[in-house]
C-alpha positions in Angstrom: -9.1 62.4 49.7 -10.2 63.6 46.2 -9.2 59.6 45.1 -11.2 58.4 47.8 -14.2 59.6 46.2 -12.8 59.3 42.5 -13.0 55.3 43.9 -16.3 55.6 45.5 -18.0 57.0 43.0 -16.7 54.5 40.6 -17.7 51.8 42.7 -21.2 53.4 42.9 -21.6 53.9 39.3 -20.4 50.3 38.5 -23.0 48.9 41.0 -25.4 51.4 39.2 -25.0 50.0 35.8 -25.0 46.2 36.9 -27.9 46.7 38.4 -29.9 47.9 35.0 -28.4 45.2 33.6 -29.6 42.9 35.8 -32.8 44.8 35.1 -32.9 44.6 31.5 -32.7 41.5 31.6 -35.2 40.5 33.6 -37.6 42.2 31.6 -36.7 40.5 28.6 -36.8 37.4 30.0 -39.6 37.8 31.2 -41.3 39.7 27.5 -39.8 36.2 25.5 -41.4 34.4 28.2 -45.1 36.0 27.7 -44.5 34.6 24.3 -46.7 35.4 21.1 -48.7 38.1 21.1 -52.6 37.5 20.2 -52.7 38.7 16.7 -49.6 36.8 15.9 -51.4 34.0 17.4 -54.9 34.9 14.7 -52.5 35.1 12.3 -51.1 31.9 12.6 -54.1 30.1 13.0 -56.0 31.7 10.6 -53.1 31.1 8.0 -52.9 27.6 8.8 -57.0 26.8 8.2 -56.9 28.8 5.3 -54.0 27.8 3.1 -55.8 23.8 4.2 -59.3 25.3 3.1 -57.8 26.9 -0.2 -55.1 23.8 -1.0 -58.5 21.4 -0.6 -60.2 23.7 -3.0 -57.5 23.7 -5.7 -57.2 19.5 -5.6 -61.0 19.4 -6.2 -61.0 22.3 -9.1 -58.2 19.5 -10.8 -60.2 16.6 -9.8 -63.4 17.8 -11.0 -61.3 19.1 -14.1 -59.6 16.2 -14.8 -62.4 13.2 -14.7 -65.7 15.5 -15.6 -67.3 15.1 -12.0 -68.6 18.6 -11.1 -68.8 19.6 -8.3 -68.3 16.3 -6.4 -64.6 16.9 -6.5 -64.8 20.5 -5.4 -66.6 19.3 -2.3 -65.7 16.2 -1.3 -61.7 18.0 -1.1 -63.2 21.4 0.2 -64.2 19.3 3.3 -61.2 17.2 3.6 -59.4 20.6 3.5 -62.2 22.0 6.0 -61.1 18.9 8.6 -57.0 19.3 7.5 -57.4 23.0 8.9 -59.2 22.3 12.1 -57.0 19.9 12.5 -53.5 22.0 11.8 -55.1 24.8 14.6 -55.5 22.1 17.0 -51.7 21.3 16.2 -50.4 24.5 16.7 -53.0 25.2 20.1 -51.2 22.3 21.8 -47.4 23.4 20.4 -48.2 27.1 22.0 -49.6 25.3 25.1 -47.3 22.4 25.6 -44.0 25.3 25.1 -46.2 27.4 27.2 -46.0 25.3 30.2 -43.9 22.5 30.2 -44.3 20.9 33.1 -48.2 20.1 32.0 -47.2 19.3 28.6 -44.5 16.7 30.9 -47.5 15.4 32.9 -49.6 14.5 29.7 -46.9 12.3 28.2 -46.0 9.9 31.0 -42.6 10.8 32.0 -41.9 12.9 35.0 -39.7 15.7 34.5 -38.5 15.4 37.9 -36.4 12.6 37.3 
């Protein structure tokens, strides 16, 4: 008799523990699938237009260093660095979306992922 509930209690801890499994997993499924939090996100983006902004800046310091034309160079790059960082944020928007949800990013190009 003292077996029988040696076994049963066994049992009943074994079902215990594959439920939390099952559990923890869900939940971080679920937390990978949430994805980036929001200051990541700020981060990212604000990284991306900046480094543009600053790279533009630097090519138009050498330009205007280089062949005398003050401040022309400085602003002609500072906007083509301006437009390369809107640009790179609206790059990495539609990466987060299209990973986001598939099945939209899918419906955008054409094909049918049903197929």
């Amino acid at each position: 008799m003292n077996s029988d509930k040696n076994d049963d209690l066994g049992a009943r801890i074994a079902r215990a523990k594959s439920a939390q499994e099952d559990l923890e997993k869900k939940q971080r499924q679920h937390e990978s699938a949430s994805g980036v939090s929001a200051g990541a996100l700020a981060l990212r983006y604000g990284a991306e237009f900046g480094a543009s902004v600053f790279v533009g800046i630097m090519i138009g310091l050498g330009i205007d260093h280089f062949f005398g034309t003050k401040p022309w160079g400085l602003l002609i790059m500072m906007c083509f660095g301006f437009a390369a960082g809107i640009l790179g944020v609206i790059r990495a928007y539609k990466e987060l979306t299209d990973a986001a949800n598939p099945v939209m990013s899918a419906d955008k190009t054409g094909s049918n992922p049903e197929e």
